[in-house]
C-alpha positions in Angstrom: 89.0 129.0 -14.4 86.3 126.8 -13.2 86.6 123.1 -13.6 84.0 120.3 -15.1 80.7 121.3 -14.1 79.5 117.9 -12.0 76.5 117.2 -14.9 78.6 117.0 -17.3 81.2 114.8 -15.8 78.3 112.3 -15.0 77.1 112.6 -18.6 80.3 111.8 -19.9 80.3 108.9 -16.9 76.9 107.6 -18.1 78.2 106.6 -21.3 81.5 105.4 -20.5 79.4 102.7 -18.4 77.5 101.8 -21.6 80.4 101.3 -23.8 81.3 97.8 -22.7 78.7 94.6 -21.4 78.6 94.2 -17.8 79.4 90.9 -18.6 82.9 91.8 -19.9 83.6 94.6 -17.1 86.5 92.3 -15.6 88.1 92.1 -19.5 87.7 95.8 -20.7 86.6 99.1 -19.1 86.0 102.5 -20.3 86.5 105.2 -17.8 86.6 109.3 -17.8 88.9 110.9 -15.8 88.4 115.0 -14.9 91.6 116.9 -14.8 90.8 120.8 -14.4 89.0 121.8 -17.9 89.4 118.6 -19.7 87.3 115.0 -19.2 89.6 112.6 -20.7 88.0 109.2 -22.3 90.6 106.1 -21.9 90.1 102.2 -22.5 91.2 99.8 -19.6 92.4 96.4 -20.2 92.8 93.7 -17.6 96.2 92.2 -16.8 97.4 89.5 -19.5 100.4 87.5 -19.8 101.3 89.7 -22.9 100.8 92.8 -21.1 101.8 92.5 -17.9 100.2 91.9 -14.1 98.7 95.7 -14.4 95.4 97.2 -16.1 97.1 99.1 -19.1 95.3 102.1 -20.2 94.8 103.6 -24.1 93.9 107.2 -24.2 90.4 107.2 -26.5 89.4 111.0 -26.5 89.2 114.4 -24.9 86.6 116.5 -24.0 88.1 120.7 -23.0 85.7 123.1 -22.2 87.1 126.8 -22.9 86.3 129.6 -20.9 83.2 130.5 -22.9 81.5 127.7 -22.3 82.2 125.6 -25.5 83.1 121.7 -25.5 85.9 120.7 -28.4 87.2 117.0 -29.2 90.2 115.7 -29.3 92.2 112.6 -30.0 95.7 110.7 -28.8 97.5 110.0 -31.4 100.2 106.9 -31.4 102.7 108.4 -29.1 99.7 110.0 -26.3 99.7 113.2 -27.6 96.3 115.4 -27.9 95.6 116.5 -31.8 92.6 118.5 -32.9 90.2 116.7 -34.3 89.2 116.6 -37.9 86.3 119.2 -38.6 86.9 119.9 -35.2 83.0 120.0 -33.5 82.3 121.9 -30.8 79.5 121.8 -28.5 77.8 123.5 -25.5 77.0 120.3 -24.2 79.3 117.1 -24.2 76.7 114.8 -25.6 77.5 115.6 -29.2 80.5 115.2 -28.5 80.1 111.7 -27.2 78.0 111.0 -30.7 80.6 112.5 -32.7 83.2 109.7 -31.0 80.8 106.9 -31.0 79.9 107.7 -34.8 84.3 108.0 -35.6 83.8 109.2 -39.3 87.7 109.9 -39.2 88.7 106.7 -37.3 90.8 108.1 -34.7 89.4 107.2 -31.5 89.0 103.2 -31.2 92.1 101.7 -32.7 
């Protein structure tokens, strides 16, 4: 299996780098990380006395592109683990996708 196609990864990229204000880059990142098939969405939060001396990390949302081509959703539930998504969407591009989590009709992907 091939992995992310590069476009894709950089769409996904794009708009993790709009999520958040410049302004508040040194508070709260998002970020996309490419493992094989899958683009994985997670929110990054600066070190704080209640959380420790590290950047924690909260999975948001992933992106898996199957062998024919088509982009599904998914979602971390409490305990980290990858559920199907309500209604589950599928795409041939990721951008819909990315609507489809901005737009959270089942509010599963920010908090």
């Amino acid at each position: 299996m091939s992995p992310v196609p590069e476009f894709a990864l950089r769409q996904v990229e794009r708009w993790c780098a709009k999520k958040v204000p410049a302004r508040l880059s040194d508070q709260i990142r998002v970020e996309c990380k490419r493992r094989g098939r899958s683009l994985t969405i997670v929110e990054r939060h600066a070190p704080t006395p209640l959380l420790g001396p590290e950047w924690t990390e909260q999975k948001v949302a992933q992106l898996r592109l199957d062998e024919d081509g088509v982009w599904s959703v998914l979602w971390a539930d409490r305990n980290g683990r990858w559920r199907s998504y309500p209604d589950a969407p599928q795409a041939t591009q990721p951008v819909s996708l990315l609507e489809e989590i901005d737009s959270n009709p089942h509010g599963v992907f920010w908090g």
